[in-house]
C-alpha positions, 0 to 999 in steps of 0.5 A: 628071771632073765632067761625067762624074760628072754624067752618071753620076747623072743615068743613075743617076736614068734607071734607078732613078728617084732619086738615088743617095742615103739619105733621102726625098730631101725635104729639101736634102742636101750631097752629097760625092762619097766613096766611098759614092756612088762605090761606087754609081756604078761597081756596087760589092758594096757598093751591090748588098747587100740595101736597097744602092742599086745592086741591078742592079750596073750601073756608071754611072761608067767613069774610066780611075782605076776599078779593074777587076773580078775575077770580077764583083767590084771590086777596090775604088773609085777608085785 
């Protein structure tokens, strides 16, 4: 699972040009994978509200564990 969320920020950071998380990003941050940052990678409602950190909705991160969608909406995360 970690090479794929590697892959999954780093085809974040080809989209958007950043990484998938608050700040200026000028300074180190301790980054844990919870499901703040997940809700990010698979395109979550949550990381496409207004200022959310995934507008386009795009799911970067597909895992056999990732909760499928309902009418373009996600069920929540990771089961």
């Amino acid at each position: 699972m970690a090479l794929q969320l590697r892959q999954a920020i780093s085809a974040y950071h080809t989209e958007y040009r950043k990484y998938p998380i608050r700040g200026e990003g000028k300074e180190d941050v301790d980054l844990q994978s919870d499901h703040k940052l997940m809700d990010v990678l698979i395109g979550s409602d949550n990381a496409a509200e207004k200022d959310g950190l995934n507008p386009r909705r795009i799911a970067f991160f597909y895992w056999s564990n990732t909760k499928h969608m309902i009418r373009r909406k996600f069920k929540g995360g990771i089961k």
